[in-house]
Structures are given as C-alpha cells and as structure tokens.
N, C-alpha and C positions, 0 to 999 in steps of 0.2 A: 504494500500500500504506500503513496506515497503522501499522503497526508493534506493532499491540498483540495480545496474543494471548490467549486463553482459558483457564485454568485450573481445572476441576474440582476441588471440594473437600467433604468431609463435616463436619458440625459437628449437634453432638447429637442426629445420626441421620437428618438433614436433607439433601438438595444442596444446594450454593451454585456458582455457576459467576463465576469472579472475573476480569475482565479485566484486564490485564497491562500495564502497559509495556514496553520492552525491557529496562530498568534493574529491574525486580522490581515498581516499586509496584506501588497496586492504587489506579485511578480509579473503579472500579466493582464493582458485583457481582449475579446476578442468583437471585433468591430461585424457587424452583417452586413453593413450597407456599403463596405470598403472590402469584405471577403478577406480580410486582413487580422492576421494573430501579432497584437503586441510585445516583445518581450522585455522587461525592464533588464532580466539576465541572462545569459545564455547557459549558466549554472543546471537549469533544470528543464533545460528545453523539451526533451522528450518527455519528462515526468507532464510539462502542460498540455502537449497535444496529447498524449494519451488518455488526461482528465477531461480534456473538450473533445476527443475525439468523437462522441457520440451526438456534440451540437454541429457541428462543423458539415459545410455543404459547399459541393463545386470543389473548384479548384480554390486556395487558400495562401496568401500571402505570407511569409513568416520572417519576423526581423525586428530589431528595434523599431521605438517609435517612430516616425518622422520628423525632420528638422521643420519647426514651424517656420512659415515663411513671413516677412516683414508685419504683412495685413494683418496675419492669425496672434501674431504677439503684440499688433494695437489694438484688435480687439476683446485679447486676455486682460490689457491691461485696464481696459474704458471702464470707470463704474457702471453700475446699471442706471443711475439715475442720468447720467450724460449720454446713455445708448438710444438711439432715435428710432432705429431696427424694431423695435417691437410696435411701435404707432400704427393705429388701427387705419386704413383710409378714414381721412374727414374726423381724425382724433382731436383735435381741438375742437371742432363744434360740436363734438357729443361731448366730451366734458361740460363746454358751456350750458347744453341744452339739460345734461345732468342738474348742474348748479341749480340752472331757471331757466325751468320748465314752458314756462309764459301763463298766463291766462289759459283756461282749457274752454274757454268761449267764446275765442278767438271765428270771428264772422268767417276769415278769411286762412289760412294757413299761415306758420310761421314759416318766414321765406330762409330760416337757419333750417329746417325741417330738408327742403327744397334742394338747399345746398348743398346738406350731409349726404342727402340721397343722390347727388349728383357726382362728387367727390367718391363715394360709395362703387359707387360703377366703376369710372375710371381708373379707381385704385383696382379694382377686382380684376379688373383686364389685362393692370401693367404686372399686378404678381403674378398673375400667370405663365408670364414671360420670364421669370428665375432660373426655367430649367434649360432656358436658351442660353445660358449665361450671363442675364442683366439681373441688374439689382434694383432695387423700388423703396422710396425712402417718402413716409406718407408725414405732412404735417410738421412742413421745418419750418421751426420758429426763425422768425430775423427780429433786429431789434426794430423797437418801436409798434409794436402788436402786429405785422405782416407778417405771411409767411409764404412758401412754397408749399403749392395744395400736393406737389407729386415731382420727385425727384427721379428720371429714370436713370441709369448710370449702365452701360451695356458696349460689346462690340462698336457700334456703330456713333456711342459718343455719347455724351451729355443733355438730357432736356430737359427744363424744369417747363412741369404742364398744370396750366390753369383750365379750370373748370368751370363750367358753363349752364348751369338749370336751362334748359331751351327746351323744354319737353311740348310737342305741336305747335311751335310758333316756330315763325320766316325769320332769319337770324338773316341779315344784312351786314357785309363788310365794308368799310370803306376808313381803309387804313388812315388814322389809328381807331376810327372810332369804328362803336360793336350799335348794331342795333336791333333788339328783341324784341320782334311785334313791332305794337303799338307804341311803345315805350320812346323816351326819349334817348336820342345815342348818347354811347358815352364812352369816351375814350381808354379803353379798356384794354387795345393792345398798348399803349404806352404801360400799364401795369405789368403787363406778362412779362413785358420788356425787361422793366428794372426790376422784378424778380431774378430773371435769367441773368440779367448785369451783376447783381451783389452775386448771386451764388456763381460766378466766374471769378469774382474777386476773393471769395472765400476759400476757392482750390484751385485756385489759379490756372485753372482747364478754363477752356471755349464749352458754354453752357447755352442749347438752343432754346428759346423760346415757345414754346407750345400750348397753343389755346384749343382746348376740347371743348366741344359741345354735346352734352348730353339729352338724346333722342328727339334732335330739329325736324320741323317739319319738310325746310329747305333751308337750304345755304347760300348765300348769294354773295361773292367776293368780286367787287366795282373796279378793284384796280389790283397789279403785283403787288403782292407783300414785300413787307422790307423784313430781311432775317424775323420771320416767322413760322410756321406755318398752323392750319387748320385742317383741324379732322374731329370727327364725330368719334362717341365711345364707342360704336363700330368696328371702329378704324383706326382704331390705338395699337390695337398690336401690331401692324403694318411697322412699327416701329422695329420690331426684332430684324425686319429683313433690311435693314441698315446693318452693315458693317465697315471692315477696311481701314475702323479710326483707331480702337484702343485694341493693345491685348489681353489678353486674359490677367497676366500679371500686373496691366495697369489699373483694367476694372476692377479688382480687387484690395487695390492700394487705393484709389478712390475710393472706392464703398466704405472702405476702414476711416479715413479720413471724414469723410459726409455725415458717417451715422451719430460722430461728437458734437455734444450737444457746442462743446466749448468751440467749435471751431466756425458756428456764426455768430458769437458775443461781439463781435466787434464788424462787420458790413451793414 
C-alpha cells in the first residue's frame, strides 16, 4: 500500500483530483480539463499514477507543474475586490436597481430596467465568444460615474461596445448624432468615442469604438462613420471573425491588465 489517497476537489468550476499523503499534503494533483497529472515530486511518481490510475482517461500528460506565464501571475496576484472578470453584463445597473428599486407604479417602465436588459444581451453574445479566444470584461468603471458597458479584448483587437435599448424603433445615424424614433438626436457616438479614447489610454492598445443596438427595427447610417462602427446584438459576434491584430500571448497580457480595477483610477 502506498498510503496516499485521492481527494476530489472543485476550483473555478473545474475538477481537480489531489492526491494525499497520510499527513494532508498534496504531492500531486490531476487536472481533467488539461488530461494533465501534476507532480510536485518525482519521488513517488508511480506510487500517484497507480492511486489515480482508476480516474485517469485518454491519453494523460505527466510532469511538473507548469511555469505560469506573465498574465497567470497578475492575475494570482489581483485581489478579488480589484478583479473586474467576475461582473455580470449591465452589473452596475443591477446593483443600482438593487439599491432603488423605483416606484413599483411607475405608469411607464424604468428606462435603467430597459438598459440592463439591453446590456444583458450584448454581454450574453460577446461571452460566448471566450472559446474563440477573446475575453469580455462587463461594466468598467472610469472615473467620474462613466463607464464601459462591454470590453471585448480578442485576436482581432480591442473594442469597447456601447449599448443601445432600440427595441422596434428606426435608429437613424448621422455621425455623431444617434436618433431613436421619435426622440430627439443626441450625440451619442461622440460618447462611445471617449469611452474607447480613455480605455486606449488606460492600456495603451488602439481600443475601437462600438455602438450596439439592441433589436432595431431598422438602421439607417446618412453618412461614413469616423472610426466606429454599428451592429445590432445580432451581429456582435461577427466580431470573432476579426483577427490578424493580437496574439494569443498579447490577449492574454491585456485581459490581465483590463480586468484591474486599479488600472482605470486615473483616465
């Protein structure tokens, strides 16, 4: 017998299967989503795989850990309360709407209601796109109560996307101004703009502008955009099939970089 035993465990939603000593450590641990056996020593390597040999499936990596790479050691070191990565789409307006609720007699809808569910979508569409390689970062504060409704960070580059409640109404462009319905315009890509301009200056990347509109009834753009563009929550993830800007190792160092909260205190 070799005395070590198996211990199951979850860790950000993940299995890890850790094996034991009698005394608690842990000389190993075997990863299912990597097909990878950790070994802290190489002292008792067969003793591990013949204690995991009956979890163990496929073909099976075996070795030390791996050397973390730059991004994985800033975001071991980020507190949780400076991590941005966990914000829900449209996570500042549902806290607010948490807070105050409004009137529940309200004649007409609360237009923060409107927003969240709008935000809502388009976050829903750009996470989806994670397993393309991009990253999605919902709800970045800037100073002065702004923020960035939607950070995408991917192959094909930097966008930060504003969001748009247009649900069956004629959405009119005419750069800079946005116009919804009936409503009066209102120069709204100049907003998206300096969104995209402060988070350029924050990671010192080329950050594009992007105004979503959430399920228009039509689109109407009167003249060229100046570095913008427009797409429906449709048509967000059209975004993945951009590449050719960052690599993998850049999007990565970005995303580590983005998701601190400390690193828009000062744009």
């Amino acid at each position: 017998m070799s005395g070590l035993r198996v211990v199951p465990t979850w860790r950000h939603g993940q299995e890890r299967l850790y094996v034991c000593l009698t005394d608690g450590r842990n000389i190993a641990w075997y990863d299912r989503e990597t097909s990878r056996v950790n070994l802290l020593s190489e002292d008792r390597r067969q003793d591990v795989l013949d204690v995991l040999g009956p979890f163990l499936t496929g073909t099976v990596a075996v070795g030390p850990p791996p050397v973390p790479t730059p991004a994985e050691l800033a975001r071991l070191s980020l507190h949780p309360d400076d991590d941005l990565a966990p914000n829900r789409p449209g996570e500042a307006l549902q806290i607010a709407l948490d807070r105050d609720p409004g009137p529940a007699h309200r004649l007409r809808p609360d237009p923060r209601r409107r927003a969240l569910a709008a935000e809502q979508a388009v976050g829903e569409a750009l996470d989806r796109l994670d397993g393309a390689g991009w990253h999605a970062l919902h709800s970045v504060p800037l100073p002065g109560g702004d923020r960035v409704h939607h950070l995408l960070i991917g192959p094909g580059g930097l966008f930060a996307v504003h969001t748009l409640y247009a649900r069956k109404q004629r959405v009119t462009v005419a750069d800079p101004m946005v116009t919804l319905g009936r409503r009066e315009p209102r120069p709204l890509l100049r907003r998206v703009r300096a969104a995209a301009d402060r988070a350029s200056y924050a990671l010192t990347a080329e950050v594009h502008p992007v105004l979503a509109l959430v399920a228009p009834a039509d689109v109407q753009v009167t003249a060229p955009l100046r570095e913008a563009r427009i797409v429906t929550d449709t048509e967000v993830e059209r975004l993945a099939g951009l590449g050719g800007i960052l690599k993998p190792a850049d999007v990565e160092a970005l995303h580590a970089v983005a998701r601190d909260r400390q690193t828009w205190v000062r744009v």
